[in-house]
Residue frames as qw, qx, qy, qz and C-alpha x, y, z in Angstrom:
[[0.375, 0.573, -0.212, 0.697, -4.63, -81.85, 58.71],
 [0.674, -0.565, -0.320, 0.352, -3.62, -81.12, 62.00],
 [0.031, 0.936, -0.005, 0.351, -3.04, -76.92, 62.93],
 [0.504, -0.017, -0.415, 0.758, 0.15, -75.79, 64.71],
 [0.115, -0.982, -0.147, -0.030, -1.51, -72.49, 66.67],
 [0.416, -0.751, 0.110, 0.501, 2.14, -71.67, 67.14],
 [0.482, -0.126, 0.450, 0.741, 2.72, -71.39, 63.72],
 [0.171, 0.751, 0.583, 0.259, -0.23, -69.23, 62.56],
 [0.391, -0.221, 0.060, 0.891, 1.02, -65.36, 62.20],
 [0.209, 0.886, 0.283, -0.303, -0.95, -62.21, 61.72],
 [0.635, -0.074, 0.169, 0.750, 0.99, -60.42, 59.49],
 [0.033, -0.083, 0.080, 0.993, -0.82, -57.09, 58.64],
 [0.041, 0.630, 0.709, -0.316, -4.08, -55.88, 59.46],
 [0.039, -0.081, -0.226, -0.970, -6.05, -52.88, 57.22],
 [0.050, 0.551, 0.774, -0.309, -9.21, -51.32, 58.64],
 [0.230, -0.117, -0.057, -0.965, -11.72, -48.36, 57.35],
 [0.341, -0.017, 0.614, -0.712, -14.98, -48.07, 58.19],
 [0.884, 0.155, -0.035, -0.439, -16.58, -51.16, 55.85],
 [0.956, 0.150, -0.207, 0.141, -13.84, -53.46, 54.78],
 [0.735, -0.470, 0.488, -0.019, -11.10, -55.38, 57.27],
 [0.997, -0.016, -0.072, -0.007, -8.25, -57.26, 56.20],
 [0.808, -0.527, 0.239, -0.111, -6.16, -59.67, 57.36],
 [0.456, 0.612, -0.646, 0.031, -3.01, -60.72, 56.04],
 [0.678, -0.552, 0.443, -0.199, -1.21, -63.91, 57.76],
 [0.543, 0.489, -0.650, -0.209, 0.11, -67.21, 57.71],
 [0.762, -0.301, 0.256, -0.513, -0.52, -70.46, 59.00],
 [0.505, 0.401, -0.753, -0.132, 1.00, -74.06, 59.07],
 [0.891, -0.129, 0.242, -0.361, 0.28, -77.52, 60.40],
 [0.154, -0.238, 0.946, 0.159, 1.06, -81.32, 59.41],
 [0.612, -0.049, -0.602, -0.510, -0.77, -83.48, 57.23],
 [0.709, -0.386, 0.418, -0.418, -2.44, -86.20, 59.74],
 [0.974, -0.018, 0.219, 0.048, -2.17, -89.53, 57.87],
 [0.811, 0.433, -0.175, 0.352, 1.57, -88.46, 56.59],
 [0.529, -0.681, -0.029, 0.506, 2.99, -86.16, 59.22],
 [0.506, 0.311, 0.214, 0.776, 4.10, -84.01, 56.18],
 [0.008, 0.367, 0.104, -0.924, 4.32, -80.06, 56.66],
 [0.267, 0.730, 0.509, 0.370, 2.06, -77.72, 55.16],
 [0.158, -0.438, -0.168, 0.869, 1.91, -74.08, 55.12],
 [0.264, 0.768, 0.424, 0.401, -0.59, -71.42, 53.34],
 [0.011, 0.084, 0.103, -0.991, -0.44, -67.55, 53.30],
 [0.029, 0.618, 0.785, 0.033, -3.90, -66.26, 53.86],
 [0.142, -0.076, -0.082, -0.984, -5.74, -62.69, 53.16],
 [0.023, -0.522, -0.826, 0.210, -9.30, -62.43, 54.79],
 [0.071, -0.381, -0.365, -0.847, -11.87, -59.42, 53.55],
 [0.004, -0.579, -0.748, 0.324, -14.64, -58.81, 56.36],
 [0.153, -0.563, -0.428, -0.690, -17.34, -56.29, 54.75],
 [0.092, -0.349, -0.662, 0.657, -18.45, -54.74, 58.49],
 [0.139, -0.456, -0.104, -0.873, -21.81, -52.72, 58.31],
 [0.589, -0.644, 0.043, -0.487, -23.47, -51.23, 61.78],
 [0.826, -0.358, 0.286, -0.330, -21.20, -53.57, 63.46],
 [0.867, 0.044, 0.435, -0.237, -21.68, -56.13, 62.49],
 [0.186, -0.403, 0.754, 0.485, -19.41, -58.60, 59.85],
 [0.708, 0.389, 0.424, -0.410, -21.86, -59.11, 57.30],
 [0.697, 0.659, -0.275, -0.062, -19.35, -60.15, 54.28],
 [0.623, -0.501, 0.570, 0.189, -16.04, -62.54, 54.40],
 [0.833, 0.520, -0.180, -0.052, -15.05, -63.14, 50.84],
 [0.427, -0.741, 0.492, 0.161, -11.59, -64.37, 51.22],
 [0.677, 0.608, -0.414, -0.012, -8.35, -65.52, 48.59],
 [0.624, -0.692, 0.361, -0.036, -5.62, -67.67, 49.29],
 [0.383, 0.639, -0.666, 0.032, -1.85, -69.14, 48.18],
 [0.995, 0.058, -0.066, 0.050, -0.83, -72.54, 48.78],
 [0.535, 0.668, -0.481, 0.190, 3.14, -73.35, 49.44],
 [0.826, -0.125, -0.459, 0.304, 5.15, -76.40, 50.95],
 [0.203, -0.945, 0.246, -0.078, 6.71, -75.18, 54.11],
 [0.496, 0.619, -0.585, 0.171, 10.42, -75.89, 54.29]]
C-alpha cells in the first residue's frame, strides 16, 4: 500500500489531562493494483507525566470512491 500524505485528514482532536484522541482519515493506493483505499481512524494516547505511555487504538475500513 502506498500513502497519499495529501489525503490523510485530522478530523477532531479531544484532550484532558490523561487520554488524547484523534479522529481522522487517511487514503492511499494499493501497490500491486493501483486500486484506492481509504480508512477512518480514532487513536487513544493514555499520557501520564508527559509522557504517552498507552495507544490502544480502533478502526473502520471503507472503499474510497
Amino acid at each position: 500500500m502506498v500513502p497519499d500524505p495529501g489525503r490523510a485528514k485530522t478530523d477532531t482532536v479531544v484532550a484532558d489531562d490523561v487520554h488524547d484522541v484523534i479522529t481522522g482519515h487517511l487514503a492511499g493506493r494499493v501497490r500491486a493494483t493501483g486500486k484506492p483505499y481509504g480508512s477512518s481512524f480514532a487513536v487513544h494516547f493514555v499520557v501520564e507525566n508527559g509522557l504517552i505511555t498507552g495507544f490502544p487504538t480502533s478502526r473502520t475500513g471503507s472503499p474510497s470512491p
